[in-house]
C-alpha positions as CSV (number, residue, x, y, z in Angstrom):
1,X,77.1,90.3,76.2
2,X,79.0,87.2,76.1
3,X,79.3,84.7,79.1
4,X,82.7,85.7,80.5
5,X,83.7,82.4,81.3
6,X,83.5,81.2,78.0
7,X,86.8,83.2,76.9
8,X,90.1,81.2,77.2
9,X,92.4,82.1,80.1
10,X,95.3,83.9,79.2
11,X,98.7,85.0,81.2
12,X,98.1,89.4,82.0
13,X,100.7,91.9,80.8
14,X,101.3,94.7,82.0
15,X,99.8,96.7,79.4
16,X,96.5,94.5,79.2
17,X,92.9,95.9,80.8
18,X,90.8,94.4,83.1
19,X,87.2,95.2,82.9
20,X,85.5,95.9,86.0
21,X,82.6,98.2,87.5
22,X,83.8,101.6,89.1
23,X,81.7,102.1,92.5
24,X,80.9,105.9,93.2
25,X,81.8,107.4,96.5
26,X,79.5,107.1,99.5
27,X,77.0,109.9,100.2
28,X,77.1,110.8,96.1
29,X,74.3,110.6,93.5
30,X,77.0,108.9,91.1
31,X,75.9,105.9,89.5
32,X,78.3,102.7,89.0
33,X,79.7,102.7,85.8
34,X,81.4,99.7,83.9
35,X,84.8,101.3,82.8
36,X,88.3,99.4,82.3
37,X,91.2,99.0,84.1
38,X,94.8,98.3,83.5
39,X,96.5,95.1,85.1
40,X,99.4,97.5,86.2
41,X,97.4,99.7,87.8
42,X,94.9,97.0,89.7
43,X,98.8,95.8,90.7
44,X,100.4,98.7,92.0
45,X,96.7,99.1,94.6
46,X,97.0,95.8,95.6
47,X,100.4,95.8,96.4
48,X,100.6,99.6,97.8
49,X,102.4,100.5,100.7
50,X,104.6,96.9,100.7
51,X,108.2,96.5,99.3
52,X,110.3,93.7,98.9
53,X,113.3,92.9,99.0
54,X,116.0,90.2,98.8
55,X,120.0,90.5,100.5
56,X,122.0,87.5,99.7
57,X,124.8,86.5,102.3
58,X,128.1,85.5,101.8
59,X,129.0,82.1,103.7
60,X,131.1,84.1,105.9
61,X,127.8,86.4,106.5
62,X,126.0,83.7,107.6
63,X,128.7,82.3,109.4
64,X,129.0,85.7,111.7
65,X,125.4,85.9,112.1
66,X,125.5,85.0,116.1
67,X,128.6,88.3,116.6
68,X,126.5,90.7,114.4
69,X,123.5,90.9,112.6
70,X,122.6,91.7,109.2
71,X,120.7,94.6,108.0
72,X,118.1,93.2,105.8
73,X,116.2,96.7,105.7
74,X,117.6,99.7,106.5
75,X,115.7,101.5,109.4
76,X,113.6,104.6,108.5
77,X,113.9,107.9,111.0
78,X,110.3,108.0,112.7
79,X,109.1,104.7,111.3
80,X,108.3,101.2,111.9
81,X,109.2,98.6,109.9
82,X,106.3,95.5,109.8
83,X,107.1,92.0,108.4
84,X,104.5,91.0,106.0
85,X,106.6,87.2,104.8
86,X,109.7,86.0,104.6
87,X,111.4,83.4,103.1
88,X,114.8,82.1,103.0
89,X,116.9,80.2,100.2
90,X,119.4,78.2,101.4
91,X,122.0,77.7,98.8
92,X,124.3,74.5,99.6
93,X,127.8,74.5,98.9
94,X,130.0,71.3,100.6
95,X,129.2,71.5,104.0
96,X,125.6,71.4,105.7
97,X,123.5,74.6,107.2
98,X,123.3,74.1,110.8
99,X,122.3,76.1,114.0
100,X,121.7,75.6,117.2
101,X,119.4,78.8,117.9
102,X,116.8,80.1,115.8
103,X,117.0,82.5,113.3
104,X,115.2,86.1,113.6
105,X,114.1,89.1,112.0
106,X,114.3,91.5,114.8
107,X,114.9,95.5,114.9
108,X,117.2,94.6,118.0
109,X,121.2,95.7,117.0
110,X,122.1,93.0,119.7
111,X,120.6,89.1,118.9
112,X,121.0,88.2,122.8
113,X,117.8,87.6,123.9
114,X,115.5,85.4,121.5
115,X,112.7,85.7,123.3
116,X,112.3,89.9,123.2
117,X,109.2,91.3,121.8
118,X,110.6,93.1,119.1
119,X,111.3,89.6,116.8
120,X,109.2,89.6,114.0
121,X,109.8,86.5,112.1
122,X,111.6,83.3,113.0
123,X,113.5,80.1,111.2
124,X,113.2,77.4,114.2
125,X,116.6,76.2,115.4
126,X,114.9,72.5,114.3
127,X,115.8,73.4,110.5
128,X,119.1,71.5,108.8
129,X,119.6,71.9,105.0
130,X,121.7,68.5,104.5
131,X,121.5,67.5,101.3
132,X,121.1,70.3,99.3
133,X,119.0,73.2,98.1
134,X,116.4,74.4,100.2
135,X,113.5,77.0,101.0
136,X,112.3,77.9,104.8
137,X,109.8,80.3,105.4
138,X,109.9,82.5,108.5
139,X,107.0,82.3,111.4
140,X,105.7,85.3,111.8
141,X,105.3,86.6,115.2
142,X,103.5,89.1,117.3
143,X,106.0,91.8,117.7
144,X,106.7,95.5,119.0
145,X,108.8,96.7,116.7
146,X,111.8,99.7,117.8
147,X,111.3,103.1,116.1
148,X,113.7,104.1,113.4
149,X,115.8,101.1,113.6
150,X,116.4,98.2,110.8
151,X,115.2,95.0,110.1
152,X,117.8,93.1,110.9
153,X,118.9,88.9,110.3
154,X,121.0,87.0,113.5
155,X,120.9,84.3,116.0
156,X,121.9,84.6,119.5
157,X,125.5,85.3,120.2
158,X,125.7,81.7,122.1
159,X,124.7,79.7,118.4
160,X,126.7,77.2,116.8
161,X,126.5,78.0,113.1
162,X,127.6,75.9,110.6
163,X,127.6,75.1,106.5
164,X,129.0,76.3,103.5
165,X,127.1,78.1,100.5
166,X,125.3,81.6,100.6
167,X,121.4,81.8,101.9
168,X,119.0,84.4,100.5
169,X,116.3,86.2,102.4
170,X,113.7,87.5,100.8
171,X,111.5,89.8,102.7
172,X,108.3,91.6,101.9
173,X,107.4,94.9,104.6
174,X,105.6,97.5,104.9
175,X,106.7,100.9,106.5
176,X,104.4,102.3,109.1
């Protein structure tokens, strides 16, 4: 066999196979056997049980955030939904992206109360985009997330939010 680092590195499709050693199950005679795998598949069980998803808001979206949140992910009846990362894309447009209050991820309908337990994810009120195209990534928090209820975007209803463009938010979650 050859030495496996002496093979050039290459970019995976998905259609390409990975080889790899298959390990029996516990408490069986089975011995491990060297079998392949495709990159897809290897994919699709490293990434199971997350989605992601990405809601781009108008300026007047953004604008409204502190009167009424936005539904980044609608909620699921019996479920929770769990912030795995988040990012957002602010895309400038004229006037700078300002607030006064933080930003959140929360399953809360109403942004009051920045400090509840049910905020998952946070862009600090210390964030300005002022000259142009930028990326912030949201804290992730200790949470207790509501039952059934989205994943919404907002600031507290006493925020001053200005700027003009659109901002993206990209969010990858898991339902539980």
């Amino acid at each position: 066999m050859a030495i496996v680092n002496s093979y050039p590195m290459g970019t995976p499709k998905s259609g390409d196979l990975l080889l790899g050693t298959s390990v029996p199950r516990v408490g069986t005679n089975e011995k491990a056997t060297t079998k392949n795998f495709g990159v897809e598949a290897v994919a699709s069980l490293v990434s199971r049980g997350f989605e992601e998803v990405t809601k781009t808001l108008t300026n007047a979206e953004y604008l409204s955030s502190k009167t009424a949140g936005t539904v980044i992910v609608p909620g699921v009846i019996g479920k929770y939904i769990r912030v795995v990362s988040a990012y957002a894309s602010f895309i400038h447009a004229g006037a700078s992206f300002m607030f006064s209050q933080d930003f959140v991820l929360s399953n809360r309908t109403s942004m009051g109360n920045l400090n509840g337990d049910d905020i998952q994810a946070r862009i600090p009120q210390s964030f300005q985009d002022i000259d142009g195209n930028e990326v912030v990534i949201f804290g992730l928090e200790a949470a207790k997330p509501s039952i059934s209820l989205p994943l919404m975007f907002g600031t507290s209803s006493t925020a001053t939010v200005t700027g003009g463009g659109t901002i993206a938010i990209t969010v990858r979650y898991q339902v539980i």
